[in-house]
N, C-alpha and C positions, 0 to 999 in steps of 0.2 A: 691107428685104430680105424678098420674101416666098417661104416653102419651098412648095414643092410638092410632093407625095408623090402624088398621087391615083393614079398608075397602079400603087402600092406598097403587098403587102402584108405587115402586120406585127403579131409575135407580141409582149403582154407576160405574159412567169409572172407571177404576185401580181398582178393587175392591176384588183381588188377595190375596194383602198381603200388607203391613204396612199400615198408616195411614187410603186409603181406605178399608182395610177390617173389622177396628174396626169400622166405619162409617156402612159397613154395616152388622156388627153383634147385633149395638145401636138398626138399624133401624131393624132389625128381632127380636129382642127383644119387641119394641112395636108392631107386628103384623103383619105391613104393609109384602106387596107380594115385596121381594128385588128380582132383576135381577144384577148381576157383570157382567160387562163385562172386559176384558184385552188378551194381544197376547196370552198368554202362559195357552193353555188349560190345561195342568197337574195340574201349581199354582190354575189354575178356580175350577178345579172337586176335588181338597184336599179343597180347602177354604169352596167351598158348602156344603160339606158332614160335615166338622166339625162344623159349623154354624147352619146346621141344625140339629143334633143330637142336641148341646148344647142348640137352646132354642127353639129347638118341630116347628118350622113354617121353610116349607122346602123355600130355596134360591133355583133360577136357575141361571144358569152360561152360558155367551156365549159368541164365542171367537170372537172379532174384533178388527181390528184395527183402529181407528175412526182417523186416520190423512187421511186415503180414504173417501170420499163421499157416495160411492160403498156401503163400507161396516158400513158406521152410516146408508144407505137406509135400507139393511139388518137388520142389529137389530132394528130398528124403526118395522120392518114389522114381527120377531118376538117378538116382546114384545105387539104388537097389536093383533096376533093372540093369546097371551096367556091369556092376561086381560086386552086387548080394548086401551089402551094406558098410559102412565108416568104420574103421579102425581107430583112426589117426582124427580126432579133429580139437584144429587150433581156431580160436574164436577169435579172429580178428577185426573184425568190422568196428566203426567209433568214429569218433568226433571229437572235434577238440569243443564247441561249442564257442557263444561269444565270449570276447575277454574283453572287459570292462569292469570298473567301481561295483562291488557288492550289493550297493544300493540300488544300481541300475537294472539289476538282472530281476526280472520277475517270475513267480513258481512255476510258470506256465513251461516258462526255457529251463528250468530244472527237471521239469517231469521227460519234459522230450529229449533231452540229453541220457537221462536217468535210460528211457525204453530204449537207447539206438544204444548204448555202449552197455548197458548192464542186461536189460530183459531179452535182447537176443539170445545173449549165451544162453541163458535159462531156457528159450527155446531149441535150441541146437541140441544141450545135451540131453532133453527129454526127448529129443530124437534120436539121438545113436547110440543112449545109456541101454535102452533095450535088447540091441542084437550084439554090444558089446560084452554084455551079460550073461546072455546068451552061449558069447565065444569064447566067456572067460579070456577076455583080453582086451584091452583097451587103452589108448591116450587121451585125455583130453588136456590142450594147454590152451590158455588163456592170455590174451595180450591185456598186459596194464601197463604203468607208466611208472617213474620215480615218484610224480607228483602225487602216486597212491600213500607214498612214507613221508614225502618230503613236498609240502603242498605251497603251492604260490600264490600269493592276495590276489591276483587278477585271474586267476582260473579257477576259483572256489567249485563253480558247477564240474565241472571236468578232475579234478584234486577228487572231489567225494565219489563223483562214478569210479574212480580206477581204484579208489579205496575200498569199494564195496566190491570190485571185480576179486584184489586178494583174497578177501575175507569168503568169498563164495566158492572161490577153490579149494580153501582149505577146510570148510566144511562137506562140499562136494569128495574131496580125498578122506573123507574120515566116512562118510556116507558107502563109497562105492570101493574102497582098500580091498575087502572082502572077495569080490569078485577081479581079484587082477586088472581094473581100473585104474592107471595112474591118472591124479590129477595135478597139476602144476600151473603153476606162473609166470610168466614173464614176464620182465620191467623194464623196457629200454629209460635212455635219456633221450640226449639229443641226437635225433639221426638223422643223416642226412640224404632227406627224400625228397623226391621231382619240387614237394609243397615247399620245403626247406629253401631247396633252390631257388624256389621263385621268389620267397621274400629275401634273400639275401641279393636276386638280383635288382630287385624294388629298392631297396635299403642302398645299394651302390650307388646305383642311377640318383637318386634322391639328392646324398652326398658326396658324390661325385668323387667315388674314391671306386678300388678294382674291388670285384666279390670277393677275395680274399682277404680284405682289410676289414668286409663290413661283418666278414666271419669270425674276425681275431677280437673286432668290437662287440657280437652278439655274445661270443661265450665270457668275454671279461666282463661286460655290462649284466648280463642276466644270467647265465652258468656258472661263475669262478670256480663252482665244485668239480668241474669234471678234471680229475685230475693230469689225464693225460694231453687236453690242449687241442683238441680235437673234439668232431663231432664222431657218433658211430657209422658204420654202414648198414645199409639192410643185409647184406651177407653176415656180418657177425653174428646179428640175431637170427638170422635164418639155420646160424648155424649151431644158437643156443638151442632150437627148437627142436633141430634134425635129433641132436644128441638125447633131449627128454624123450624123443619119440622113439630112441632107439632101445631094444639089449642092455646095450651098455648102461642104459638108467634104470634099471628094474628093479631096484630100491629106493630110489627117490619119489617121494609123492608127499603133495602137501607142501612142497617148497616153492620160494618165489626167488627166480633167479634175474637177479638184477644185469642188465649188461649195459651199466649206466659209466664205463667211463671213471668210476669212485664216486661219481655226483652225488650219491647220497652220505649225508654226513655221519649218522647213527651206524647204531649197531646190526 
């Protein structure tokens, strides 16, 4: 099955480094015209240039910070000057926020967790729901997490953002169906990104065992559900992503596709 995007183009937030930049290296891979955006222009201008060397269709990069208004008007207004408007956009940007005792966390670190992982999206899509509408055609997918079904004591603020992330898809999909709008979900587990790595190589050093012991200990200690024994890669989701964005999914909307490994227990 090969996707085609090329005449598609498409927005990732966070689109830097971990999960978002496998997302959009999937999506430069079928064709489509990718724009990343995130704060940190250096991470931007290494991500673009290695993405496009590796598969020939140049990425551009632009720096924003979309928890301003200010600055989603701005990249709205260069991404229209460069090819008319967003097809394709995957809301990836988030935070895990602190993990600690329930008691300790105060409303103040729920609200701001709440605007960086949930109220962006709601910014994004009232930017590109218009000319999608317009075009009668559209993606929007959304990154959430398992801990949106399957929540953990120590991440409660982060568990109810990616909770409220499903449930705004799947109203957004029932909202914009109408107009050839697909809206959709994504739910990784545990993936293994730059951040991943850095704590399992903190966790070795500590105990003084190889990064692959403190990885066999992370998932038996804190994952036992992922049934296959491993963490994911950003390619696999990147390549959940590609396929929602593509053809091939033109009847899928309103689903949340889990690519958790089995990690989640229910149904």
């Amino acid at each position: 099955m090969k996707i085609d995007l090329s005449s598609k183009t498409a927005l990732v937030t966070g689109g830097s480094k971990g999960i978002g930049k496998g997302v959009a290296r999937s999506l430069s891979e079928t064709g489509a015209k990718v724009f990343i955006c995130a704060r940190e222009l250096n991470e931007l201008e290494e991500t673009v240039a290695e993405i496009s060397y590796d598969t020939g269709t140049p990425v551009k990069a632009i720096q924003a910070d979309i928890t301003s208004q200010d600055e989603v008007d701005s990249l709205m207004e260069t991404i229209r000057n460069h090819s008319g408007g967003v097809d394709i956009l995957v809301n990836n940007v988030g935070g895990i926020g602190r993990q600690a005792p329930f008691e300790e966390i105060d409303a103040e670190e729920y609200l701001s967790l709440y605007d960086l992982n949930v109220v962006t999206m709601i910014r994004l899509v009232k930017a590109v729901a218009p000319g999608m509408i317009a075009r009668r055609w559209g993606r929007i997918i959304n990154m959430s997490s398992e801990n949106g079904l399957q929540p953990y004591p120590d991440m409660i603020p982060y568990n109810l953002t990616k909770a409220a992330i499903i449930n705004l898809s799947k109203g957004l999909s029932k909202l914009y169906g109408k107009h050839n709008i697909l809206v959709n979900t994504v739910s990784p587990a545990f993936i293994y990104t730059p951040l991943v790595d850095s704590m399992l190589r903190a966790q070795a050093a500590d105990r003084g065992i190889s990064k692959e012991e403190a990885q066999h200990q992370f998932l038996e200690q804190n994952r036992p559900g992922i049934e296959l024994g491993r963490p994911g890669t950003i390619e696999e989701v990147g390549a959940a992503v590609a396929f929602l964005a593509s053809e091939q999914a033109s009847f899928i909307t309103g689903a949340n596709l889990r690519v958790d490994g089995g990690s989640v227990s229910t149904i």
